[in-house]
MDAnalysis code that builds the backbone (N, CA, C; Angstrom):
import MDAnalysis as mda
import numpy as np

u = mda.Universe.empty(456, n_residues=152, atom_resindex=np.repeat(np.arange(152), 3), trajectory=True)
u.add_TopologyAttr("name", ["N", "CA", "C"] * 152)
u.add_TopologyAttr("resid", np.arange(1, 153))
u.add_TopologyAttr("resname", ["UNK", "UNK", "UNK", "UNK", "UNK", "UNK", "UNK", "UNK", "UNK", "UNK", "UNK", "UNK", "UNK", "UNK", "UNK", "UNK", "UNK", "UNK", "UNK", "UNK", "UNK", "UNK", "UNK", "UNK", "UNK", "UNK", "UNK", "UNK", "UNK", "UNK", "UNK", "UNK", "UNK", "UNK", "UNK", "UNK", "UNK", "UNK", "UNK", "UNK", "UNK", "UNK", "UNK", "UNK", "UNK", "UNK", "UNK", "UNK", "UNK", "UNK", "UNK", "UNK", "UNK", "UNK", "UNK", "UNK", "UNK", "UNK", "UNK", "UNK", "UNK", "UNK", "UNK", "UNK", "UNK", "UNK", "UNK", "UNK", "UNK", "UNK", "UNK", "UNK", "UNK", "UNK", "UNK", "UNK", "UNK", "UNK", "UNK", "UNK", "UNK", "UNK", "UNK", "UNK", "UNK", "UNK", "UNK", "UNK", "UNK", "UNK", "UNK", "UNK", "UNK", "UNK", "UNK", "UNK", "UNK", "UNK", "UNK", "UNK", "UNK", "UNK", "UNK", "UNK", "UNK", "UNK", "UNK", "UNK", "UNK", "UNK", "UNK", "UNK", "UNK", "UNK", "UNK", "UNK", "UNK", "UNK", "UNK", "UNK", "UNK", "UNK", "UNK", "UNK", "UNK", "UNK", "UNK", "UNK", "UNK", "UNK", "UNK", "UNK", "UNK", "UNK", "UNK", "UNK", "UNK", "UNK", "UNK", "UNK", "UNK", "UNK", "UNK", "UNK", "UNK", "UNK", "UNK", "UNK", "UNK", "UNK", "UNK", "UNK"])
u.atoms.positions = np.array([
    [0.837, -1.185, 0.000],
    [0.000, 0.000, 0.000],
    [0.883, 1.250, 0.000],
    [0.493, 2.337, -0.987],
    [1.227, 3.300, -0.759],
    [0.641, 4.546, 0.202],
    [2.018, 5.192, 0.833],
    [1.138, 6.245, 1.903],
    [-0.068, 7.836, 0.918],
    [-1.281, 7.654, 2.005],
    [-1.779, 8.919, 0.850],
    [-1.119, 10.399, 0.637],
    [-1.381, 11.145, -0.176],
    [-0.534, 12.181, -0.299],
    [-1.598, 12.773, 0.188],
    [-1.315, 13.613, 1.244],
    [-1.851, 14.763, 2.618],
    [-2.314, 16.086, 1.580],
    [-3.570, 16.562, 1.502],
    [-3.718, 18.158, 1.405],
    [-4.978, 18.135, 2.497],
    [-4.556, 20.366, 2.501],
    [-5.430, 20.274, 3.584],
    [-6.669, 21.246, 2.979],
    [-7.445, 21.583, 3.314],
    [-9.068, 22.433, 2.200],
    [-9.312, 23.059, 3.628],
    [-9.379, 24.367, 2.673],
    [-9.743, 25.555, 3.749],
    [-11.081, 26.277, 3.246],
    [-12.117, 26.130, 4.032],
    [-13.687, 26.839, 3.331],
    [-13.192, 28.191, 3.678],
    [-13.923, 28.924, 2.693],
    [-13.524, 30.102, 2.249],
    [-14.753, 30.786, 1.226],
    [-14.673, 32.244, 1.303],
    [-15.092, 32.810, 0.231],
    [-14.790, 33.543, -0.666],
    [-13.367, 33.761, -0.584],
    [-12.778, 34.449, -1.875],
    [-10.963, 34.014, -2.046],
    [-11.180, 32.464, -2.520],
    [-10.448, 31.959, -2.592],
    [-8.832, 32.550, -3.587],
    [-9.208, 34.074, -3.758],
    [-8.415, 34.777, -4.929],
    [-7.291, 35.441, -3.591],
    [-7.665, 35.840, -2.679],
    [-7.402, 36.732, -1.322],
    [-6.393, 35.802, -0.910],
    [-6.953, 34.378, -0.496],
    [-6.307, 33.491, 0.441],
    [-5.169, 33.123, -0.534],
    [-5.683, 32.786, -1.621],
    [-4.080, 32.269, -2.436],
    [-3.095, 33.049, -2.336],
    [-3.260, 34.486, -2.738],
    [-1.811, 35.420, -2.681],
    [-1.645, 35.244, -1.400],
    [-2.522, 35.376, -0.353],
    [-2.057, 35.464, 1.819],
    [-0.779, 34.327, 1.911],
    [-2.148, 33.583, 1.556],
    [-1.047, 32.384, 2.005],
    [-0.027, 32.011, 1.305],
    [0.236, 32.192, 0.203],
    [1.658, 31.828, -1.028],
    [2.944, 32.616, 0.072],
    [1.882, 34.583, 0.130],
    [3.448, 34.884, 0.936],
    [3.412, 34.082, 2.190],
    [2.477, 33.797, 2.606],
    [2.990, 33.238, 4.193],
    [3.779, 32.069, 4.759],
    [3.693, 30.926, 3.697],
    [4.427, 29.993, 2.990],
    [5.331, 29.593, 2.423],
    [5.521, 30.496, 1.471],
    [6.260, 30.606, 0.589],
    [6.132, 29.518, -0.869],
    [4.909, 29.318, -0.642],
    [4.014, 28.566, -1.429],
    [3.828, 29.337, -2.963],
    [3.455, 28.537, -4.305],
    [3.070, 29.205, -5.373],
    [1.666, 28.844, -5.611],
    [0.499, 29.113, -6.753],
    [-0.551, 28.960, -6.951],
    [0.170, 27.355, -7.914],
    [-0.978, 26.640, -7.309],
    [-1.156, 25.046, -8.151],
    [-1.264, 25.524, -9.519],
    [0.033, 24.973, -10.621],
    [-0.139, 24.719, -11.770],
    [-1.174, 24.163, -12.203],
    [-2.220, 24.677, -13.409],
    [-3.512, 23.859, -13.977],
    [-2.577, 22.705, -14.287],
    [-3.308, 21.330, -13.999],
    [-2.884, 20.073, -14.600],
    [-2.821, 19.573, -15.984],
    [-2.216, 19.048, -16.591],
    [-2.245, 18.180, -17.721],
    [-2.059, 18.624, -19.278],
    [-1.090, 19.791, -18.553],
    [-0.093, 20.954, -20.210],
    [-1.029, 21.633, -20.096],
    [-2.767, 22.030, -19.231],
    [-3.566, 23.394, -19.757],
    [-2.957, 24.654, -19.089],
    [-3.041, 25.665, -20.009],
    [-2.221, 27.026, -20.157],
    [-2.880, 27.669, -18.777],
    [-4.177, 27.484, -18.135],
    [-4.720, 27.655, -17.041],
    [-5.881, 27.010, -16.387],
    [-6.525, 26.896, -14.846],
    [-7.175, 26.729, -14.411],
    [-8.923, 26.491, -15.265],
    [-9.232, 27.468, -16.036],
    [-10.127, 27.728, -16.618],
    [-10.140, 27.030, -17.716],
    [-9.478, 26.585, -18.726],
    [-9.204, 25.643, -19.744],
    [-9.278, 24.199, -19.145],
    [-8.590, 24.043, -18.093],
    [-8.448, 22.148, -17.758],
    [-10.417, 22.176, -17.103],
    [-10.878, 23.057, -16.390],
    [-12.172, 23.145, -15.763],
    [-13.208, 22.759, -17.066],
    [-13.161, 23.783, -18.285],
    [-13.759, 23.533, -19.205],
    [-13.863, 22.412, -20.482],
    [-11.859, 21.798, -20.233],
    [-11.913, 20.366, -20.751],
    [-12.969, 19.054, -20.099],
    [-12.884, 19.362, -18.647],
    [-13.252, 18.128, -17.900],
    [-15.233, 18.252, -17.695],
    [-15.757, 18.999, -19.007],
    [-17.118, 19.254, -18.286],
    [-17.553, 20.134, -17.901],
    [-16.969, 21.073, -16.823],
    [-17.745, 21.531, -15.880],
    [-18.499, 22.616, -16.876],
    [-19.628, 22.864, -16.508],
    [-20.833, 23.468, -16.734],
    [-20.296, 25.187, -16.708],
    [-20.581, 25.806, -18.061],
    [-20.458, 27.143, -17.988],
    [-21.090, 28.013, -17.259],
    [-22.284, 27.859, -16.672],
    [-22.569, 28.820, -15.418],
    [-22.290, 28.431, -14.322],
    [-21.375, 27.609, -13.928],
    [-20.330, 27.218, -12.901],
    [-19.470, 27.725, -13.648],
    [-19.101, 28.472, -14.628],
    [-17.455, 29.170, -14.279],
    [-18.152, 30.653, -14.360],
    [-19.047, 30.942, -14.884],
    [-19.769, 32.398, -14.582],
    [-18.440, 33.382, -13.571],
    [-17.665, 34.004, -14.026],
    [-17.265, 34.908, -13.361],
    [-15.788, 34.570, -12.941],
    [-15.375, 33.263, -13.686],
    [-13.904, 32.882, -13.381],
    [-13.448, 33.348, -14.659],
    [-12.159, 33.735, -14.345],
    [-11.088, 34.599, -15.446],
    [-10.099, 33.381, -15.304],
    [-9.186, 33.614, -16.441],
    [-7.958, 32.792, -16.802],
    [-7.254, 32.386, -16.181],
    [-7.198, 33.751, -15.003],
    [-5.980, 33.870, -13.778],
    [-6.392, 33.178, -12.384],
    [-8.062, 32.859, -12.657],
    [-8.478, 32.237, -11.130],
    [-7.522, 30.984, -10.872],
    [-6.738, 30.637, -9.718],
    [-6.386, 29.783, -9.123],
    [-7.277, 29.698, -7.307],
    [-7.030, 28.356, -7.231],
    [-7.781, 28.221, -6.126],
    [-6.989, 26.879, -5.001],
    [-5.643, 26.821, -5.464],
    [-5.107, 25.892, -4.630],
    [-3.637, 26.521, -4.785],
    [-2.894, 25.987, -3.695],
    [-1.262, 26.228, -3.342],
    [-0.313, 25.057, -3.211],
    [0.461, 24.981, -3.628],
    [1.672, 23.757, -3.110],
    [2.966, 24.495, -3.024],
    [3.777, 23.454, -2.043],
    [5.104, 23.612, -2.066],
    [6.348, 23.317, -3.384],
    [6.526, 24.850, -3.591],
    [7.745, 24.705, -4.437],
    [8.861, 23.178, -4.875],
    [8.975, 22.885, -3.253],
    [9.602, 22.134, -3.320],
    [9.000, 20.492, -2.804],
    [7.492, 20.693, -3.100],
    [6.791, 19.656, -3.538],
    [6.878, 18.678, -1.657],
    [7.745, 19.295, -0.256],
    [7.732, 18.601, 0.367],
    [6.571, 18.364, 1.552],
    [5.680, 19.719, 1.547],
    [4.400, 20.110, 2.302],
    [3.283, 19.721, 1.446],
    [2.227, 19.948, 2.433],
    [1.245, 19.352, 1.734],
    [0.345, 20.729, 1.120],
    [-0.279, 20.303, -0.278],
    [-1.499, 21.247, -1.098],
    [-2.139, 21.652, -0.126],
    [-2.722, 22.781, -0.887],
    [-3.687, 23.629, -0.179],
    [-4.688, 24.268, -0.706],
    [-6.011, 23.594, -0.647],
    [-6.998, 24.040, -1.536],
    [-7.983, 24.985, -1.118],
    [-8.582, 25.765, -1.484],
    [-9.444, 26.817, -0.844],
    [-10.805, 26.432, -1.426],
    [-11.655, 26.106, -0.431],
    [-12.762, 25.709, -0.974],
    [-14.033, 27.024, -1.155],
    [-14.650, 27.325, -2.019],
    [-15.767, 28.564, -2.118],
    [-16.740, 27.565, -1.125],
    [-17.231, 28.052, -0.155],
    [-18.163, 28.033, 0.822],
    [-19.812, 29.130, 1.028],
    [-20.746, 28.760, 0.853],
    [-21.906, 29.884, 1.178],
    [-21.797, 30.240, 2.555],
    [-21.529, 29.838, 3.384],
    [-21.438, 29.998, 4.981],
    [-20.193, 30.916, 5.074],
    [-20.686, 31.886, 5.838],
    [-19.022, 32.634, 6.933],
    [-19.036, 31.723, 7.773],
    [-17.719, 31.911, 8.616],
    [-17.221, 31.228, 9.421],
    [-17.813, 31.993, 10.838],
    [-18.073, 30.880, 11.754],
    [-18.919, 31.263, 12.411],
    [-18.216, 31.123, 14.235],
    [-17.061, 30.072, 13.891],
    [-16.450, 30.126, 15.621],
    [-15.315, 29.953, 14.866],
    [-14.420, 28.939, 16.444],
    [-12.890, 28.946, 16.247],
    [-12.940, 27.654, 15.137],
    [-11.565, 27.718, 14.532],
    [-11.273, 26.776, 13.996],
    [-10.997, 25.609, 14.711],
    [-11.554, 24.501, 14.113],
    [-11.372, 22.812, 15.041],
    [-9.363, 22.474, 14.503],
    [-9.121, 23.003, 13.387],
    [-7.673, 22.623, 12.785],
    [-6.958, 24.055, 12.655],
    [-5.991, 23.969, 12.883],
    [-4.967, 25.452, 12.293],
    [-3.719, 25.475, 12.075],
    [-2.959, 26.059, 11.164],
    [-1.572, 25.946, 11.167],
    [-0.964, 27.148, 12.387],
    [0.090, 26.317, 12.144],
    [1.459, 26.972, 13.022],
    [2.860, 27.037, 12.036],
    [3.354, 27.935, 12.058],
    [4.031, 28.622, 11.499],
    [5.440, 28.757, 12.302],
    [6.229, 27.839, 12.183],
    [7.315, 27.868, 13.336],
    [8.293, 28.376, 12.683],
    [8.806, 29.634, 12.695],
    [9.735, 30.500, 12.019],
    [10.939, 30.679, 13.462],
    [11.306, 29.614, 14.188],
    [11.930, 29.896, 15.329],
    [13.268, 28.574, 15.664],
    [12.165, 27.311, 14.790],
    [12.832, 26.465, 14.710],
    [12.781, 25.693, 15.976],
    [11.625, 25.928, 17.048],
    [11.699, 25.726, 18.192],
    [11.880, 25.931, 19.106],
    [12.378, 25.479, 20.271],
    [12.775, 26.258, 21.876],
    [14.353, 26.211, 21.919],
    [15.122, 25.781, 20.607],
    [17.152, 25.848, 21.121],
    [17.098, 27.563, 20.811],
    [17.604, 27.734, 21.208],
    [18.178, 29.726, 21.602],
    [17.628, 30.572, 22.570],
    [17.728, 31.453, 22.417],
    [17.527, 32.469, 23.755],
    [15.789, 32.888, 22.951],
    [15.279, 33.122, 23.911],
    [14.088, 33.462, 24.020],
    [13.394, 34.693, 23.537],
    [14.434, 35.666, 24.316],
    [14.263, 36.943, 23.211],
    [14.427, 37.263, 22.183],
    [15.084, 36.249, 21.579],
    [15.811, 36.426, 20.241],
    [14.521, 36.178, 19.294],
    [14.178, 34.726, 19.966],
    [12.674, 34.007, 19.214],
    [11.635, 34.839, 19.336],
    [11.373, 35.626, 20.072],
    [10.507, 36.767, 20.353],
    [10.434, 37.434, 19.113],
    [11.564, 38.432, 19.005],
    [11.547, 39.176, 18.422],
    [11.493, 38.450, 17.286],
    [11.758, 37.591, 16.304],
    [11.584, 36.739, 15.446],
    [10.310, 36.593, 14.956],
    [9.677, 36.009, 16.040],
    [7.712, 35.708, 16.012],
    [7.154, 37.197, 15.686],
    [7.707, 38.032, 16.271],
    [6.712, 39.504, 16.634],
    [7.487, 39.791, 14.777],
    [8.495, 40.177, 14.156],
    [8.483, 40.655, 12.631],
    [8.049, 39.898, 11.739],
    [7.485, 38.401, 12.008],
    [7.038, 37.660, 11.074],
    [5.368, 38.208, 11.312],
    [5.094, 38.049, 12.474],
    [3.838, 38.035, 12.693],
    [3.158, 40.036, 11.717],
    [4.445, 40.758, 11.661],
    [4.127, 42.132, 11.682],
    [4.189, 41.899, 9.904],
    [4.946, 41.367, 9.706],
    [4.951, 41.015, 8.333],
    [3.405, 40.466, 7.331],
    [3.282, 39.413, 8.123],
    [1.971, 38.775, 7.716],
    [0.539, 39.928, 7.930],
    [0.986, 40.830, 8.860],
    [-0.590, 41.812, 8.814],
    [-0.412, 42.941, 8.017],
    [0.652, 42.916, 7.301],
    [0.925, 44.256, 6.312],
    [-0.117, 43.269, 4.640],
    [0.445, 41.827, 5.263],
    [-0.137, 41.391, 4.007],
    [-1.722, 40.704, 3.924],
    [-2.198, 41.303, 4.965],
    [-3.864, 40.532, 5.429],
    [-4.326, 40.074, 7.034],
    [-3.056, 39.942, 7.252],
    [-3.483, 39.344, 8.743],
    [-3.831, 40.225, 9.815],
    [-4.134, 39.828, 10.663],
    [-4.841, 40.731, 12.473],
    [-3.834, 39.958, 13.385],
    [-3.487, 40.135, 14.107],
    [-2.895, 39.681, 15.346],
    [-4.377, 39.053, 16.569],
    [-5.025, 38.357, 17.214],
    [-5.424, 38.345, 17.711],
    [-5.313, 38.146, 19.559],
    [-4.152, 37.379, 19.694],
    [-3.617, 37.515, 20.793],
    [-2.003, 37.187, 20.847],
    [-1.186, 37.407, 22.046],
    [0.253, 36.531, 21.879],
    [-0.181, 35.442, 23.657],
    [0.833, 34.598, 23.202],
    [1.160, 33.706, 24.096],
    [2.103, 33.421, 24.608],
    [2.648, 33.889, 25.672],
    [3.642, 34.063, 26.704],
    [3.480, 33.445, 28.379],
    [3.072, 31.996, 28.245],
    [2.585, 31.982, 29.558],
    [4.268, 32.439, 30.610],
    [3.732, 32.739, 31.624],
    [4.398, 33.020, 32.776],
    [5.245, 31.892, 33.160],
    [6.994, 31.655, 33.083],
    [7.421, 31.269, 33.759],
    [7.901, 30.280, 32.333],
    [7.292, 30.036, 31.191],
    [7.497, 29.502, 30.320],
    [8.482, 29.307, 29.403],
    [9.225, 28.587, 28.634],
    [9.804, 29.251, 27.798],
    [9.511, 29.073, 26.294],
    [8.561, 29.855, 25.522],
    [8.033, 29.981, 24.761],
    [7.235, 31.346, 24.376],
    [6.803, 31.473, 23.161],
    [6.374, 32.637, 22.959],
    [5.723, 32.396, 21.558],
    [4.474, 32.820, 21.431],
    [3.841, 32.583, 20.162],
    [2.529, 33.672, 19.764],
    [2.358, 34.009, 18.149],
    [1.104, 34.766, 18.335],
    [0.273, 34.392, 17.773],
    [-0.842, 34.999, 18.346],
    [-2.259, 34.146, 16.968],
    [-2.268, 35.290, 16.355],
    [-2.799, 34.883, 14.776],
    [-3.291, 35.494, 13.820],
    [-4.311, 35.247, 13.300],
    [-5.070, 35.740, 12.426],
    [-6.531, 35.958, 11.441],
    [-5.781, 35.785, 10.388],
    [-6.004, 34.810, 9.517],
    [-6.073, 35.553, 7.821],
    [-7.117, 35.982, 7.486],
    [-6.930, 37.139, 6.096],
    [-7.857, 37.615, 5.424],
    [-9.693, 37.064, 5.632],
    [-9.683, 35.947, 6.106],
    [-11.172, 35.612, 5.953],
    [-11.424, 35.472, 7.277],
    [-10.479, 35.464, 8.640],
    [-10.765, 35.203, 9.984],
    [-10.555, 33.811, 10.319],
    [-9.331, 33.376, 9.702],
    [-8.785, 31.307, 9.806],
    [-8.038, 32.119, 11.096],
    [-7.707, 31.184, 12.070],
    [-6.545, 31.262, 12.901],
    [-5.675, 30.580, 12.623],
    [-4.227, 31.401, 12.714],
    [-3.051, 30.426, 12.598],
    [-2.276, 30.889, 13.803],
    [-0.864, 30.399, 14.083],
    [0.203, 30.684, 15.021],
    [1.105, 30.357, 14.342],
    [2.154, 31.960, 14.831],
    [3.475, 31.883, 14.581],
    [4.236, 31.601, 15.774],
    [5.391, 30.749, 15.821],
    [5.981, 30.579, 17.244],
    [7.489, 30.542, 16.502],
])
């Protein structure tokens, strides 16, 4: 048996927003259309799908992300009728620290320009996490649609 290949689907409603967020946040690119089509909208319209299901998609719509280097898992943005309505049950973390080896302040300050980075490009800060006595340090964020993630 071979192991399955992991993606993860994020409901969403403007799956155009989340692709650029998250590519920079990642360092992720938009999923190549499959199978030599020049784009998204061509392989959609080879396979069937119904022209008032693409009503309003352009050439350039992409709606999924992967790793450059093919070692993380896809990332698909699903169009959803529902807003999001509580916390997320799943979320990424974003470990730009490499963990708990170094000094603490150092990782601090680390978390706090990534985290300042990501809200120039969509994000909110919603809280940090510093328990008392700990050694760790992490912040939550919003993307563009209100997902929570953490940088640590």
């Amino acid at each position: 048996m071979t192991s399955p290949r992991v993606s993860l689907t994020i409901d969403c409603h403007d799956p155009v927003v989340l692709v650029a967020f998250w590519c920079t946040a990642l360092d992720y690119v938009p999923e190549p259309a499959p199978g030599g089509h020049a784009n998204w909208l061509d392989y959609w319209k080879s396979i069937g799908i119904p022209e008032e299901e693409l009503a309003g998609v352009d050439a350039s719509t992409c709606d999924s992300i992967v790793d450059p280097a093919g070692r993380r898992p896809r990332i698909w943005f699903q169009v959803v009728p529902e807003t999001k309505t509580g916390k997320n049950r799943l979320h990424l973390d974003l470990d730009v620290t490499q963990g708990r080896s170094g000094d603490l302040a150092q990782r601090k300050d680390a978390v706090d320009v990534e985290a300042d980075r990501l809200c120039v490009h969509g994000a909110r800060i919603l809280r940090t996490l510093a328990p008392r006595g700990a050694d760790y340090y992490a912040v939550v964020l919003a993307d563009p649609e209100g997902n929570e993630f953490c940088v640590s």
